[in-house]
C-alpha positions as CSV (number, residue, x, y, z in Angstrom):
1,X,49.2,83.1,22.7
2,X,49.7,80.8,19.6
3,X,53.2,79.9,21.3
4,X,51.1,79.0,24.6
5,X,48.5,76.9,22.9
6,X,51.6,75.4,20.4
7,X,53.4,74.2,24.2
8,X,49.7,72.9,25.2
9,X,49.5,70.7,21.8
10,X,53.0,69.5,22.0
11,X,52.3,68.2,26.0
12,X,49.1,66.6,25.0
13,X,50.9,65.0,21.7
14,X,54.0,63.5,24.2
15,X,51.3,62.5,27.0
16,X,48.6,60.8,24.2
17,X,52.0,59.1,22.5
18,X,53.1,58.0,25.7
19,X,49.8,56.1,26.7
20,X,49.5,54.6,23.7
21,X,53.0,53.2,24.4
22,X,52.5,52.0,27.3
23,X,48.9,50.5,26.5
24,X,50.8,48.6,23.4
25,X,53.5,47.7,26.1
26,X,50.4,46.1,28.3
27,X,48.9,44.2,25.5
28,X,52.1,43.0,25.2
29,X,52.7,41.8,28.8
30,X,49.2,40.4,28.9
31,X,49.6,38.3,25.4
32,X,53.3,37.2,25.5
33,X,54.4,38.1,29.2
34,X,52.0,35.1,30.9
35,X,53.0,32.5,28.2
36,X,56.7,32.9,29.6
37,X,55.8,32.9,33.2
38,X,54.2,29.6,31.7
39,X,57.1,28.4,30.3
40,X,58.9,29.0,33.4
41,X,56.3,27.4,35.2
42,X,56.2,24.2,33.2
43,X,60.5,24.2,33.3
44,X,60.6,24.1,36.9
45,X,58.2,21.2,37.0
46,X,60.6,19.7,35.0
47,X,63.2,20.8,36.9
48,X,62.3,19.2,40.3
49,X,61.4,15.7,37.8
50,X,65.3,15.8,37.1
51,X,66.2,16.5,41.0
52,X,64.0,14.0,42.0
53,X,65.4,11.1,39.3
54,X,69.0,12.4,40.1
55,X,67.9,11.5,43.9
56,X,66.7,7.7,42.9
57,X,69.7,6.8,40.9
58,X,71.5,7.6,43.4
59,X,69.4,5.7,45.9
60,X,69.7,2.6,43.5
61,X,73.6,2.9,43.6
62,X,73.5,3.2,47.0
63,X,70.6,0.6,48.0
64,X,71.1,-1.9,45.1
65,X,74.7,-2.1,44.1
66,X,76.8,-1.0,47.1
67,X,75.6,-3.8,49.0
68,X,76.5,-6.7,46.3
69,X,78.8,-9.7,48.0
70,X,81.2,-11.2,45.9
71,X,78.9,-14.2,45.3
72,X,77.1,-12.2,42.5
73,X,73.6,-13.3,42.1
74,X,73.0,-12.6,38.3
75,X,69.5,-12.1,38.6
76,X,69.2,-9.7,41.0
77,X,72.3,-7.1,39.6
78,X,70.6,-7.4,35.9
79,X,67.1,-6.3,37.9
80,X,69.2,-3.5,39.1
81,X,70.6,-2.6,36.1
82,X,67.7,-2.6,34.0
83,X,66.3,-0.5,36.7
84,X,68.9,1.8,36.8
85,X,68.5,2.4,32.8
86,X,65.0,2.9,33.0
87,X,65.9,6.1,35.3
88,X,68.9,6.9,33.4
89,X,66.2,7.3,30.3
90,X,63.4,9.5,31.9
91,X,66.4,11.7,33.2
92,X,67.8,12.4,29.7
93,X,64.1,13.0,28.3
94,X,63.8,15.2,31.0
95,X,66.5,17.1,30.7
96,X,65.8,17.2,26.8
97,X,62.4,18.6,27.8
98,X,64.2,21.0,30.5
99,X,66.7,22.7,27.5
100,X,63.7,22.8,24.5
101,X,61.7,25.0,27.3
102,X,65.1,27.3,28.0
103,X,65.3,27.2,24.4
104,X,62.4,28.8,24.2
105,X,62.5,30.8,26.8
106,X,65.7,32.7,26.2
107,X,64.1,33.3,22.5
108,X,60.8,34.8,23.9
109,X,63.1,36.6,26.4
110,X,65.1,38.3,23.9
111,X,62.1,39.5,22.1
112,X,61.0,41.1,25.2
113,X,63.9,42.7,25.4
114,X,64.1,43.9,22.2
115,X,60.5,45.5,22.3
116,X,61.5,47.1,26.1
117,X,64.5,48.7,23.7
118,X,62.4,50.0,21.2
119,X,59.9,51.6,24.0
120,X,62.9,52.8,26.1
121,X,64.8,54.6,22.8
122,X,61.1,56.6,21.8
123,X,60.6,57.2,25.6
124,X,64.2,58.8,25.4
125,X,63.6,60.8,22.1
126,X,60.1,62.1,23.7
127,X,62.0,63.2,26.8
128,X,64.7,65.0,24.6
129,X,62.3,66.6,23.0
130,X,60.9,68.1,25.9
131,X,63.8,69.4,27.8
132,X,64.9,71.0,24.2
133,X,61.7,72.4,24.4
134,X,61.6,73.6,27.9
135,X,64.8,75.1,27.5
136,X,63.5,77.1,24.4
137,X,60.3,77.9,26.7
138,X,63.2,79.7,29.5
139,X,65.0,81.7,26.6
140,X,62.0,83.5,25.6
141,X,60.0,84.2,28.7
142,X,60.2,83.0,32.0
143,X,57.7,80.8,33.6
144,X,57.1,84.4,36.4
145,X,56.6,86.3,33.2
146,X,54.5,83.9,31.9
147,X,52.0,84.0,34.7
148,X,51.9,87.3,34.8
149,X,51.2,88.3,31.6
150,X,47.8,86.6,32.0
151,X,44.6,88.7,31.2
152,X,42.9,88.3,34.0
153,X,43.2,85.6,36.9
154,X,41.3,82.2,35.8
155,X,44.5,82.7,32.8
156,X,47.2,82.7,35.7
157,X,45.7,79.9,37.0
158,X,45.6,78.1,33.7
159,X,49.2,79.1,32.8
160,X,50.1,77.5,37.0
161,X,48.5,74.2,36.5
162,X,50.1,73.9,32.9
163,X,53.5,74.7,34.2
164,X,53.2,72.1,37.3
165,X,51.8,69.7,34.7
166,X,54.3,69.8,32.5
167,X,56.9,69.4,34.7
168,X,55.2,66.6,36.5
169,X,55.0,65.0,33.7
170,X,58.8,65.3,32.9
171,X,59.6,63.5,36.6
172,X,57.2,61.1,35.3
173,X,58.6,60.5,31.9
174,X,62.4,59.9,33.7
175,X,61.0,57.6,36.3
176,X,59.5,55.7,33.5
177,X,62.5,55.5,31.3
178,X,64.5,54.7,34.7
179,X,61.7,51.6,35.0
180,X,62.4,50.8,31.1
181,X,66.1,50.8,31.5
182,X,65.8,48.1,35.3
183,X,63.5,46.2,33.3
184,X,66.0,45.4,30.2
185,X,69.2,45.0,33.0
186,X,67.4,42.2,35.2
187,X,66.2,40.1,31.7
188,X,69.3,40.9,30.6
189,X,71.0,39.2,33.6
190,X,68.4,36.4,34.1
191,X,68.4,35.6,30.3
192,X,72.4,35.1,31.5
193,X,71.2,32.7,34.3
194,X,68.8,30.9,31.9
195,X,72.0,29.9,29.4
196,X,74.6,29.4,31.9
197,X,71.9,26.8,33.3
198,X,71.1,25.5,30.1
199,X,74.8,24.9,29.2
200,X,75.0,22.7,32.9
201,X,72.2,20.8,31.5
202,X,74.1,20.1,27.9
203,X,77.0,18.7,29.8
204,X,75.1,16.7,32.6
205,X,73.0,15.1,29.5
206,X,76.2,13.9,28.1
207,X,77.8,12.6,31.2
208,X,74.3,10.4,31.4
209,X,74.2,9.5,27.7
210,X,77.5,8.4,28.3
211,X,77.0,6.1,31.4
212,X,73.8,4.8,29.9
213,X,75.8,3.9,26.9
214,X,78.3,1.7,29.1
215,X,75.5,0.5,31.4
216,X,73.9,-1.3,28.3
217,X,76.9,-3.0,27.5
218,X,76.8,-4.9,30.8
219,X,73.2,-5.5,30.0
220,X,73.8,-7.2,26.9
221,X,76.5,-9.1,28.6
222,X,74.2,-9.4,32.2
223,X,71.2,-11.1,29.9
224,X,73.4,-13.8,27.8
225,X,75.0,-14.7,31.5
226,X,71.4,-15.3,32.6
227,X,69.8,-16.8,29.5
228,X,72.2,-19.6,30.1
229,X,70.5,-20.6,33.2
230,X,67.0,-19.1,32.7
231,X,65.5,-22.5,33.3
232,X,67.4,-22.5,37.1
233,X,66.0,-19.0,37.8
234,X,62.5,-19.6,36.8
235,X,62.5,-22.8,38.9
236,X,63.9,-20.3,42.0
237,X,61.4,-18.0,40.9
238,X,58.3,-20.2,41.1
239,X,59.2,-21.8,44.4
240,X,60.0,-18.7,46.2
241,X,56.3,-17.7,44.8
242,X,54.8,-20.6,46.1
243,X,56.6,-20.1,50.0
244,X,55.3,-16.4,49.4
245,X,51.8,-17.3,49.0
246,X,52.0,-20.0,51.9
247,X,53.5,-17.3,54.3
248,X,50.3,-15.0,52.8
249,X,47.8,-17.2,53.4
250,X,48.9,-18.3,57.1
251,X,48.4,-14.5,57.7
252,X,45.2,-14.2,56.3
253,X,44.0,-17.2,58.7
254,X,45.6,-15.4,61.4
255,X,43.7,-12.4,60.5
256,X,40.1,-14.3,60.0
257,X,40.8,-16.0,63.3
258,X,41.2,-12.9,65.0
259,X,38.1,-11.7,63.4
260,X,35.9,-14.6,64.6
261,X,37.7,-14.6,68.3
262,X,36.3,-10.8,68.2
263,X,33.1,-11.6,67.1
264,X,32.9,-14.7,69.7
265,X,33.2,-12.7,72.6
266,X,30.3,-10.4,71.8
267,X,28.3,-13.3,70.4
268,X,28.1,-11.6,66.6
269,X,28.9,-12.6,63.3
270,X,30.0,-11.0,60.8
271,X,33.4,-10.2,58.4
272,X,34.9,-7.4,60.7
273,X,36.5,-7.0,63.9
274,X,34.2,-6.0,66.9
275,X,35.5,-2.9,67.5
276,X,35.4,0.0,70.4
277,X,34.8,3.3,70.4
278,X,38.6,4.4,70.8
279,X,39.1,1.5,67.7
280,X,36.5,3.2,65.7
281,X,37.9,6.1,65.9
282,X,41.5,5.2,65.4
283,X,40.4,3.2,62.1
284,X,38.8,6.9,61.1
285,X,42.0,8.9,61.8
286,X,43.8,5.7,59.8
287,X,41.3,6.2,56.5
288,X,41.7,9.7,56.7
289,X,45.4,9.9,56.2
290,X,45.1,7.3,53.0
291,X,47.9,8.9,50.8
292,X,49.4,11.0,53.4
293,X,51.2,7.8,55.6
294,X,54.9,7.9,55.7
295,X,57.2,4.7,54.6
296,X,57.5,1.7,56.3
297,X,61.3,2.3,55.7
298,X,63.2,5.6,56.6
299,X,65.3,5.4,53.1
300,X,64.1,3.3,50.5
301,X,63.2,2.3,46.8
302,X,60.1,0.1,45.5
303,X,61.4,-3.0,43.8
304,X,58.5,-4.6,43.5
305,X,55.2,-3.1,43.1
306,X,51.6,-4.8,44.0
307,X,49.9,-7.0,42.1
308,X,50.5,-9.1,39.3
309,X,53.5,-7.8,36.8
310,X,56.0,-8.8,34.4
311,X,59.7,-9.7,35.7
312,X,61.7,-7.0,35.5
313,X,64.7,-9.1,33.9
314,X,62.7,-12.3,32.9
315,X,60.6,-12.0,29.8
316,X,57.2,-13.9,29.6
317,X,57.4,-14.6,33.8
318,X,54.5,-13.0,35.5
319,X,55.1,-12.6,39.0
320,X,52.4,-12.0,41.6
321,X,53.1,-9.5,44.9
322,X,49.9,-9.3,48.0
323,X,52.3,-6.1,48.8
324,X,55.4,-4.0,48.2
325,X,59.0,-4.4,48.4
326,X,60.9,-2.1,49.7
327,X,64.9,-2.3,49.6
328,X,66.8,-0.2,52.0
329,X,69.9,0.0,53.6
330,X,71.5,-2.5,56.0
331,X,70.5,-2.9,59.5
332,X,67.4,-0.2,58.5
333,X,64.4,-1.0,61.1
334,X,61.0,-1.9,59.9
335,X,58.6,1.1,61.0
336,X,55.0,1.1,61.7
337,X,52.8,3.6,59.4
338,X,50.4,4.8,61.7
339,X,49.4,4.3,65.2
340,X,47.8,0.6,66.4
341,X,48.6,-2.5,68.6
342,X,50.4,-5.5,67.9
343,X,47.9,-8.3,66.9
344,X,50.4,-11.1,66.4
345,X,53.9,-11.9,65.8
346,X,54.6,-14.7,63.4
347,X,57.6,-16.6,62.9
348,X,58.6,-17.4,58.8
349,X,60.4,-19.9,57.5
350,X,64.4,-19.1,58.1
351,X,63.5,-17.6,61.7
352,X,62.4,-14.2,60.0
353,X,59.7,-12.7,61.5
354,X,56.3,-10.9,60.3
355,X,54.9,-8.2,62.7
356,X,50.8,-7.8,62.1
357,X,49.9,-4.1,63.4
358,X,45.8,-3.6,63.9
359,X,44.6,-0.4,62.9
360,X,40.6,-1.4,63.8
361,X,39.8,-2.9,60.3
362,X,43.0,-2.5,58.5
363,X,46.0,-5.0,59.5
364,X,49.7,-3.2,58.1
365,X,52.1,-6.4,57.9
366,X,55.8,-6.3,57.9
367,X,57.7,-9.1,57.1
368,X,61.4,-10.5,56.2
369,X,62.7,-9.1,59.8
370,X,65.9,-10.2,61.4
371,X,64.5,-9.9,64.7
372,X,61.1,-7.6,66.5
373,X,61.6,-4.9,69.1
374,X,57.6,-5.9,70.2
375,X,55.4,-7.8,71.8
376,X,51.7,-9.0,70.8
377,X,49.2,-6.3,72.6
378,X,51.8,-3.7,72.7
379,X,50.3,0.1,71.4
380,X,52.7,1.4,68.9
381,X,53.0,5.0,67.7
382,X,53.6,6.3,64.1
383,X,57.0,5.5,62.8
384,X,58.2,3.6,65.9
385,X,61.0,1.3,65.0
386,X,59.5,-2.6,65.1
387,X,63.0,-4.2,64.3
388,X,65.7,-4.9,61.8
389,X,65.2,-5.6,58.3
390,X,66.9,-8.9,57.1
391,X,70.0,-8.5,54.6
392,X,70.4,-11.9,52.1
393,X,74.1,-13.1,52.1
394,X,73.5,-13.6,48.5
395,X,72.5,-11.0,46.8
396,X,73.5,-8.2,49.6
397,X,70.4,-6.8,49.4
398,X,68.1,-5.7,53.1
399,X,64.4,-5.9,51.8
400,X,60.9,-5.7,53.1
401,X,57.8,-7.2,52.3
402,X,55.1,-4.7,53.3
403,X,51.5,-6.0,53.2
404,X,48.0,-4.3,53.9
405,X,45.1,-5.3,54.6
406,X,41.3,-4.3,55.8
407,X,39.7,-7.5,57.4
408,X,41.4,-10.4,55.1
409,X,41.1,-8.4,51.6
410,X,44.5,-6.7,50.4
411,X,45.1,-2.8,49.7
412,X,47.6,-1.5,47.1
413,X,50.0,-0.1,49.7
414,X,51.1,2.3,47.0
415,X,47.6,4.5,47.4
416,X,48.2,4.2,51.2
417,X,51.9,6.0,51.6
418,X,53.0,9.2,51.0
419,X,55.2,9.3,47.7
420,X,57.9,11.6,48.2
């Protein structure tokens, strides 16, 4: 019987040592495990940051310097540039970011991988330990024997649950070192991934660094070209402000006129259009898809943003923008943003055209088109195509002026459309 009881001891030893492990191996998950799924978290973040960069440099090759005539415009390619740079340099910090978060997550990694090692070697030795055991068990008596050698019934039954016990415990013990030993070969292979990934990243941050590093050499060059004649393109500058706000404020009589006309017919006054049910409701649908409305350009990049800013290649000019400017590709169509009718057409200086789109209170302008594919009082549905965007013979580049409005005060477009 002191044989029997030493098998008991040595069961509940290997099952007690085997809980602890894998309670240690849960603290461990629990403390260290859910920072790395952080880590991971935070590096793909970063990862579609750098997709999305690599997408806009490659939109301002395409949109900003593919389409230059050979009559450079100085101004316009160093705006370009300096844009292109800016991108270049948040893609390299990212990418910095990116490898200082694989850094650290192929060293947490391999910690977790040396730990699953430790577990998996003592899981082994406890499992050795118990078929050396069991096979000692078999030379002396056999399991039969061993039952039926009990004194008295309630004793067989002990002995049959022990035996069953223990050797559910042994398939248990193998499945877990089986688990141990998958767990160690898929970190093993994705810590693989991680480094091959991280090495792509080494060499794609030198292939930037190195185009950055040649891009500011034409900027050096670009800006001593256009201090020469800064006083020429601050002139430009200030009188294609002034036609700007001319063109703004014929539209925001246009609008105000429109307002009164609507108020006139149902002998009202106030600031806002005299709207009908179906207008109501349309101007509801319109509010409630602020942030969600797609571009009024199928491809595009904002060169200009709203309000008042500094140049982007003229230092101490402030330049003032009622909208944003979008450049695209050549003959792109205008789009309208949501569903409305066409409140007015109007005609801008060099036969461009401006196409005024009523959403009840809010007014979405387009303007710089080559020609209009509507008519005043037509109903237009999201995205349908209003007409071509104008392309300068200068610079090369198609761009246009997107406004917004509700009644005659103007909206930051950029809290209005979807950013992708």
């Amino acid at each position: 019987m002191i044989v029997n009881k030493n098998k008991v001891l040595i069961i509940r030893s290997l099952y007690n040592m085997s809980y602890r492990m894998r309670f240690v191996l849960f603290l461990f998950l629990f403390l260290f495990i859910n920072p790395f799924s952080s880590v991971a978290q935070d590096r793909k973040e970063l990862e579609k940051q750098r997709i999305k960069l690599q997408k806009e440099i490659k939109e301002i090759n395409s949109l900003l310097f593919e389409s230059q005539t050979e009559e450079k415009n100085l101004l316009s390619e160093l705006s370009g540039l300096n844009r292109r740079i800016r991108v270049r340099a948040r893609l390299i910090n990212t990418i910095n970011e990116e490898t200082e978060k694989i850094t650290l997550e192929i060293g947490k990694n391999n910690k977790e991988v040396e730990l699953l090692q430790k577990s998996l070697k003592e899981l082994k030795k406890n499992y050795a330990n118990m078929v050396v055991q069991s096979y000692k068990n078999k030379a002396q008596q056999s399991r039969l024997m061993f039952i039926l050698s009990s004194d008295n019934f309630l004793q067989a039954y002990k002995r049959l649950e022990y035996i069953n016990q223990y050797a559910r415990y042994r398939v248990e013990q193998g499945k877990e070192i089986i688990g141990e030993t998958e767990k160690i070969e898929k970190l093993n292979n994705y810590l693989a991934e991680t480094k091959e990934i991280k090495e792509r990243l080494l060499l794609t941050k030198k292939k930037e660094k190195r185009k950055i590093d040649k891009e500011k050499v034409s900027q050096e060059s670009l800006v001593k070209s256009v201090k020469k004649k800064e006083n020429k393109y601050i002139s430009q500058i200030k009188k294609k402000q002034k036609k700007e706000k001319a063109i703004d404020r014929k539209i925001t009589k246009l609008i105000r006129d429109a307002i009164a006309e609507s108020n006139k017919k149902t002998n009202t006054k106030g600031s806002s259009f005299v709207l009908t049910p179906e207008a109501i409701k349309l101007e509801k649908d319109f509010v409630s898809n602020k942030g969600k409305l797609p571009s009024p350009v199928e491809r595009g990049i904002i060169v200009r943003h709203f309000g008042k800013q500094s140049h982007p290649s003229l230092k101490g000019i402030t330049i003032e923008s009622n909208g944003v400017f979008y450049a695209t590709e050549k003959n792109a169509n205008a789009r309208v943003i949501f569903n409305g009718k066409v409140m007015a057409i109007q005609v801008m200086p060099g036969k461009k055209k401006a196409v005024l789109i009523q959403h009840g209170n809010y007014i979405s302008v387009y303007k710089n088109l080559e020609n209009v594919t509507v008519k005043a009082g037509d109903l237009v549905s999201t995205k349908q195509k209003l007409g071509k965007i104008h392309t300068d013979k200068t610079t090369g580049k198609t761009i246009l002026a997107f406004v917004l409005f509700k009644e005659i005060h103007r909206q930051n477009p950029e809290e209005w459309v979807y950013k992708n």
